[in-house]
N, C-alpha and C positions, 0 to 999 in steps of 0.2 A: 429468401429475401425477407428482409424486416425492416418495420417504420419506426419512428417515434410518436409521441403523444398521440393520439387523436389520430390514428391511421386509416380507420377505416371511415373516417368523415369523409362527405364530398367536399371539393374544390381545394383551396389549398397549392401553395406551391412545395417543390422538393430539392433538394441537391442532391446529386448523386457522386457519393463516394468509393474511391477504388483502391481495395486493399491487400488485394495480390491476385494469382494467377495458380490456376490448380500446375500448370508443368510448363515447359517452356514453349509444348506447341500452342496452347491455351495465351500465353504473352503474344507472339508472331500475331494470330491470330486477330488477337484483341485492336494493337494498336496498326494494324493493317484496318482492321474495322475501324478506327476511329478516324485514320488519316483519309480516308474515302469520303468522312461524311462533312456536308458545308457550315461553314464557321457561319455562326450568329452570336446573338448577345449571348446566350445559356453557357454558350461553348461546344464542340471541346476544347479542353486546356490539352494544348500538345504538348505529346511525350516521348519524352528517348526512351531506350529500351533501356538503359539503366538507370533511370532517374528513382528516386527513395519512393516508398508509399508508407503512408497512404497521402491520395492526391483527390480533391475536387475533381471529379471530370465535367459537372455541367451545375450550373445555379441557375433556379429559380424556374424550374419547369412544371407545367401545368401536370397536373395528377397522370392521365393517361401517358402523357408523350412520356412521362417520369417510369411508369410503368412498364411499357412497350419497349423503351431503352434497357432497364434493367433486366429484366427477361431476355432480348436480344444478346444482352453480355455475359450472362451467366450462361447461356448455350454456346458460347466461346468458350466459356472454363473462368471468367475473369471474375473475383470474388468483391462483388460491390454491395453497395445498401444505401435506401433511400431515407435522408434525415428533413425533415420538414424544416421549412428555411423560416425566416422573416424577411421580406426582400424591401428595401429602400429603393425611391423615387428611382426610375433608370434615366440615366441622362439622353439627351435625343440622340438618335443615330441615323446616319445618311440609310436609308435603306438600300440593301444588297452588301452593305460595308463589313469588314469583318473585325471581328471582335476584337480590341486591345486585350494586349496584356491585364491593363488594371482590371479589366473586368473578367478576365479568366483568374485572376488572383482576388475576385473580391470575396471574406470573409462571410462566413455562413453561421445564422444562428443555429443551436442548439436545443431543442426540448428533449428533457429526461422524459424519459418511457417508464421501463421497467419496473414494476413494484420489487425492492428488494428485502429481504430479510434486513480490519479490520485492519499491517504496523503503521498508522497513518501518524505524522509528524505534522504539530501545529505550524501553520503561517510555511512551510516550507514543505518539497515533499519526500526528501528522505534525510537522513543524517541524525545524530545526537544531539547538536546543540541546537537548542529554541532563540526566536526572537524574543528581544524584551518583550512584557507585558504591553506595557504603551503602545505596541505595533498593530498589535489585536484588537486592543482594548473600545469599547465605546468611549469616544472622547465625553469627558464628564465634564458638566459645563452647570453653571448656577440658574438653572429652569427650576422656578418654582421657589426661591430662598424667599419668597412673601405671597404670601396664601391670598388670593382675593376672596372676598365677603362672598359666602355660601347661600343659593337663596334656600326658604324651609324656615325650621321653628329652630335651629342648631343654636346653643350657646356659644357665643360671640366669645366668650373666656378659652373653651376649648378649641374653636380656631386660631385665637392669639399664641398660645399653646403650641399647638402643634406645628403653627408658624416658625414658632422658637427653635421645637425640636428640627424641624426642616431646615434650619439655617445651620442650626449642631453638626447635622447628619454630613452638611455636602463640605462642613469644614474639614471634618475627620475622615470623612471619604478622602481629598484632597492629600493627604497624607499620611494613606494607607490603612489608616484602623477602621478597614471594613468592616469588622464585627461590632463595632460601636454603633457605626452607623446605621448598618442594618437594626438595631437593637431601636436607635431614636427614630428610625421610620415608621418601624412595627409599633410604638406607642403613640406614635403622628396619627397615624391612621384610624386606633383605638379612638383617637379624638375629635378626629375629620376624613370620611372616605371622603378622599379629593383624587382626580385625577393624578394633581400633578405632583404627590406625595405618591401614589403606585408607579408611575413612571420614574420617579426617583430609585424609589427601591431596585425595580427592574434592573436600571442602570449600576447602581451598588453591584448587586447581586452579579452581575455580567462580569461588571471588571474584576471583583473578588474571584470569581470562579478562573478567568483568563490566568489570574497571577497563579492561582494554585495548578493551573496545566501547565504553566510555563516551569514550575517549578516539580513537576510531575506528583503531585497530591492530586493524585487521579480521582478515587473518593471523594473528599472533597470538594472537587471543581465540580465535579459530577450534581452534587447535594447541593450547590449552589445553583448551578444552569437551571437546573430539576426548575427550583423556587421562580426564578425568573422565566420561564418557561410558562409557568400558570399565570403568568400578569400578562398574556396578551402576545400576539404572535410577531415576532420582529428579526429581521434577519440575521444580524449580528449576535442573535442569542439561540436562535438553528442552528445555525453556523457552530459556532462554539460547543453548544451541548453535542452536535454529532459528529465534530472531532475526538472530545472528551469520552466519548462510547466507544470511535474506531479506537482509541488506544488505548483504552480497556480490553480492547478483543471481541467488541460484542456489536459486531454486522449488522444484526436484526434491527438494532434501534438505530444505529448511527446513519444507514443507508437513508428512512423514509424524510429526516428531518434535512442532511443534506442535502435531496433532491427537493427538496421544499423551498430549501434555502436557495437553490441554484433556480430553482421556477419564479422565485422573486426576484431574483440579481444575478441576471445568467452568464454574465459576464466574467464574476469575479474568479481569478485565477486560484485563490484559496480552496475555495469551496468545490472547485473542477479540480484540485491537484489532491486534495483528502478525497473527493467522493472515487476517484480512478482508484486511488489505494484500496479502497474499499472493495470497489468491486472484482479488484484481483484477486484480495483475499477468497472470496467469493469466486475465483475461475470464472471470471467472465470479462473474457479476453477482449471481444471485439467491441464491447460497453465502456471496455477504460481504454483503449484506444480514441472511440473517440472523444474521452473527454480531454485525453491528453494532448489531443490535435487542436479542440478548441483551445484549451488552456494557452496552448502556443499562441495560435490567431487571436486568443484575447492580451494577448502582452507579458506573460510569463515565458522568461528566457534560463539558459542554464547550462551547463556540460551534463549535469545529472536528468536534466526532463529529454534533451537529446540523447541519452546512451539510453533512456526507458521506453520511449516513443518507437525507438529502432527495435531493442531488445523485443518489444509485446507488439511489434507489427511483423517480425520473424515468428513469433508464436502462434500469430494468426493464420498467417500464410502454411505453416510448416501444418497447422493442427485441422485445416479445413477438411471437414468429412469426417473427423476422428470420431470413435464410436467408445463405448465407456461398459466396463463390467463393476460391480459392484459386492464386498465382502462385509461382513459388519461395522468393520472400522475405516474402508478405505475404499475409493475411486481409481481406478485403472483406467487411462483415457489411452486410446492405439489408433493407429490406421485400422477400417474397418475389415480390410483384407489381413491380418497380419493373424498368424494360426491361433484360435483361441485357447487352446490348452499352456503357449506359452505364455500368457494372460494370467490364466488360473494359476501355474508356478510362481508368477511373480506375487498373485495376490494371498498366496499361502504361504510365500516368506515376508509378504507382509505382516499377515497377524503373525507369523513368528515374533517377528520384532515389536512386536504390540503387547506380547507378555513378557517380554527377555529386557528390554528396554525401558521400558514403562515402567517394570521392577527396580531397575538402578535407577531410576529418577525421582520414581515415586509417585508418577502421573499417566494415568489413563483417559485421555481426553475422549469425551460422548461423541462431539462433531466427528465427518468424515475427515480423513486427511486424501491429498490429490499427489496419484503421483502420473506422472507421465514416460509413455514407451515413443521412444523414435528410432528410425533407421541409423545407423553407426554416421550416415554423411550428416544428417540433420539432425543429430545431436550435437555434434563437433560446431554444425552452423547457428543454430540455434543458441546455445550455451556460450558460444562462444569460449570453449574452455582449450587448452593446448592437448596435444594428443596424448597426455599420459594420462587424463581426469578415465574414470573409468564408470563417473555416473555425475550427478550434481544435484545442489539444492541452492535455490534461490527463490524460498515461499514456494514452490513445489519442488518434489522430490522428480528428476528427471533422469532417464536409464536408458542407453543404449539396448536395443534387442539382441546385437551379437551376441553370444555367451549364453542369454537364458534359457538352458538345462539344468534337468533334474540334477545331473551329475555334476555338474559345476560346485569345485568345493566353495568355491567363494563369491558363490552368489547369496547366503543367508550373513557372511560376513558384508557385503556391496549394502546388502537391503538393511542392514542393524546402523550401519554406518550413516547411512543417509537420514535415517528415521530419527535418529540421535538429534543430529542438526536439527530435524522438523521441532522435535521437544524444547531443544534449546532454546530456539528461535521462540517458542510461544510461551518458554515460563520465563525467559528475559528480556520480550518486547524488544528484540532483535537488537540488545545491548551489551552482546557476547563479544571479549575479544576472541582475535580468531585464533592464537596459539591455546585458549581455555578449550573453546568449541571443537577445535580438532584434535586437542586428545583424550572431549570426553565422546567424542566419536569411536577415536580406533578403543577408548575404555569399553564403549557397549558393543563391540563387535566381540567381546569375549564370552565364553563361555564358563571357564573359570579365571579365577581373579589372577592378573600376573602372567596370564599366559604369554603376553603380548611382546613381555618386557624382554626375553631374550633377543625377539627380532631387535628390537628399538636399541638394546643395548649393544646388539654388533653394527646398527647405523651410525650411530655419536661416535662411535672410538673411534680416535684420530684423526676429528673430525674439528674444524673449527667451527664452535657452537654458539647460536644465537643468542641478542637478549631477547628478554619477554617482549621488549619494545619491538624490536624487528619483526617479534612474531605475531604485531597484533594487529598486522595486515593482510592481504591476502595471498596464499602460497602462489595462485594460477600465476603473477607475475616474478617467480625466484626461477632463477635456471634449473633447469630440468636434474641436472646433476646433483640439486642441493634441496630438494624437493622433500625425497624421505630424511631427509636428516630435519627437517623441519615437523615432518608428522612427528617420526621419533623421539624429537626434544620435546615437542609439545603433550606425547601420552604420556613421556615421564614425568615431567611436572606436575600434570593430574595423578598419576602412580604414586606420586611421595606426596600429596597431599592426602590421598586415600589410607596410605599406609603410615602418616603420622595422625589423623586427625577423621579417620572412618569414611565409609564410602556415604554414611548418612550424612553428612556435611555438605555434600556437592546441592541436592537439592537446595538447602540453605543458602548458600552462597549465592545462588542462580535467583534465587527470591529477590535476594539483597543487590542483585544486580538489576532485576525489574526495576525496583524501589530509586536507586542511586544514579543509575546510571556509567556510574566512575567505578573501575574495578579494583583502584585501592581503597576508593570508602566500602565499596564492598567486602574487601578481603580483611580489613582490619574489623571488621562487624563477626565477622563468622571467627577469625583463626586471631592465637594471640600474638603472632610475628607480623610485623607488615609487609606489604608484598617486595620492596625494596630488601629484605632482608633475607627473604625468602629466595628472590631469586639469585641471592648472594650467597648463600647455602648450597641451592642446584646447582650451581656453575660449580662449584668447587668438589662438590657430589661427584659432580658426570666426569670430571676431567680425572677423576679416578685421584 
């Protein structure tokens, strides 16, 4: 059982959240338990046996009863957690009367807890393409274009002055030449520390930075936030500098200023849909859950926040009790019952693939990487993937236990394959199409160069073969029939770039995809064909 802020304070109310069910007798159990007990304001919120989680089951209950209840529920098997609410006036109620709906559905606040030490997407929470600037941006408005008389011994010349430059600054703000601006602020200020010349800057310094994320000049945005950052503590510049850090990759900084940002304005769906990315990165599953619950209840809608809401409340469910082994590079999280030696095999064709890998890329990341072990049913449920996946990656590396034996020949090829995607994902900010990613996948599952290309080249023959287009989606939805011809065309393509233009390239390329985002600005940076031409070449290649 865990709280949020300020848990072990007295008084205090709570809501109690329910986020699955250790087995089905533990379910039965549960909601027999709940439909015994008598409706009041708190609740319960009645449930079918199949209804989605995670679900409120009671708002706004005094600390003990809050306590007493969760205890009671976890000695059922039911996996809940008490989140400290903020509760609004109650409306009168007949007493004896039993709860409305409205009040079993009423919306619970949220306080961030955890101190945290990252693929987080500005203004939205997954995808490539960014909101314009202006969406994010602090509206910049003309506070301050006439400096009022300063009281002190200050020359009355350099407040006119600085007036001036302050009127310069918000023109050229106005119309984007931020660096101008900023330039006539920093000499404003040389002339007058004024208030309202620093909150000017701030406000530059804010939208400059926003345009340069939206425009992924990550550095940059970063070096600007930084600046506005030290001019005073304001939400909309939290916010931003620790998006600007999640998509850098770097947790440690982007987690505290987030949740800074969400204790000032705990509402805002931005700030809750980057900080859950955040702390997925971070394997900490049942933390982004419920930011992704409030996010809902605060007015963020989507097909994307509902396939992720479901996706990391099947991880929660599926991972409860999971117990964790640790190798220098890597986290192995398992059911605690699950034999530990096939644990340690898997974590030894980990670091296999930590120098085999690592090698063809060129990168040995310090951080742990997470992979996860499940039973053959709850992978399939979990992943969601069709029954031919034989392992997955989606920000963890995820493995069926069937199979892991020493003697399995293609278990050090499963574990190369998967780690590959891990690398990809983290030197292109998860901007890989998927026919590149999948054949530098089956590429690292090699031992020697080429080895691969016999299988792949008895796959394509007489095969009718994809474009790059087709291929820059995800295979789990192509008919199972057409599946390896997909991987196939996709290693050869990486095979004949390797083999006209060196296997040192792909790292390159991979940069230039961090950078770009689009994988023909990409590919005409690195190679001197453009990818149109290219793949105009392959097709006429394969079809022999």
């Amino acid at each position: 059982m865990w709280y949020t802020i300020d848990h072990m304070a007295d008084g205090g109310v709570f809501d109690l959240i329910l986020f699955g069910y250790r087995n089905d007798l533990a379910r039965a159990q549960t909601l027999e338990f709940l439909d015994q007990l008598p409706p009041s304001y708190s609740g319960p919120t009645r449930l079918d046996p199949g209804v989605s989680l995670p679900q409120r089951l009671f708002a706004a209950l005094e600390r003990a009863s809050a306590e007493q209840l969760c205890t009671r529920l976890e000695a059922l098997g039911a996996q809940v957690a008490l989140l400290q609410a903020s509760v609004p006036s109650a409306p009168p109620l007949t007493v004896g009367a039993p709860a409305t709906a409205d009040h079993a559905v009423r919306p619970f606040t949220l306080f961030l807890v955890l101190a945290l030490a990252a693929s987080a997407y500005l203004w939205q929470l997954s995808g490539a393409a960014h909101a314009p600037a202006s969406a994010a941006a602090a509206p910049w408005t003309n506070e301050g274009t006439t400096l009022q008389p300063m009281l002190g011994d200050g020359d009355i010349t350099d407040e006119a002055a600085a007036a001036r430059l302050n009127a310069e600054a918000i023109q050229l703000a106005a119309s984007g030449n931020f660096g101008a601006a900023v330039d006539r602020l920093h000499n404003a200020l040389r002339l007058a520390d004024h208030p309202v010349l620093t909150r000017n800057l701030q406000s530059v310094l804010l939208n400059w930075g926003i345009v340069d994320l939206n425009a992924n000049r990550l550095e940059a945005a970063v070096a600007h936030l930084e600046e506005a950052a030290q001019m005073g503590e304001r939400t909309d510049v939290l916010r931003a500098l620790g998006v600007s850090y999640a998509r850098q990759g770097d947790s440690a900084r982007a987690a505290p200023l987030l949740e800074r940002a969400l204790q000032m304005e705990r509402n805002d769906t931005t700030t809750l849909l980057v900080l859950a990315d955040v702390y997925l990165k971070q394997d900490k599953r049942p933390q982004a859950l419920e930011l992704l619950q409030h996010a809902k209840e605060a007015g963020a809608t989507g097909a994307d926040l509902d396939k992720k809401l479901q996706q990391v409340s099947r991880e929660v469910d599926a991972e409860w009790g999971f117990a964790a082994l640790e190798s220098p590079h890597f986290k192995v999280s398992f059911a605690d019952d699950e034999d530990r030696s096939t644990v340690k095999l898997m974590l030894d064709a980990l670091e296999d693939a930590y120098g085999v890998v690592g090698a063809k890329f060129n990168s040995y990341p310090a951080r742990q990487t997470t992979a996860v072990l499940y039973t053959q049913r709850d992978f399939h449920t979990v992943t969601q993937t069709p029954h031919w996946a034989g392992a997955a990656f989606d920000g963890r590396m995820k493995f069926p236990v069937r199979g892991l034996t020493a003697d399995n020949p293609n278990l050090l090829r499963v574990v190369r394959h998967e780690y590959a995607h891990s690398l990809v994902a983290s030197l292109t900010n998860g901007r890989c199409p998927v026919w590149l990613n999948e054949g530098l996948a089956v590429w690292a599952e090699e031992d020697h160069e080429g080895e691969r290309a016999a299988w792949a080249e008895s796959r394509v023959a007489g095969q009718r073969l994809f474009s790059l287009d087709e291929l820059s989606r995800s295979f789990t939805n192509l008919p199972a029939d057409r599946v390896e011809v997909a991987y196939a065309e996709s290693y050869l393509a990486v095979r004949s770039l390797i083999d006209r233009y060196g296997a040192r390239t792909m790292p390159t390329l991979l940069t230039a995809l961090s950078s770009t985002g689009d994988v023909r600005d990409a590919f005409a940076s690195v190679y001197p064909a453009d990818l149109a031409r290219f793949q105009e070449q392959l097709l006429r290649q394969l079809h022999g």
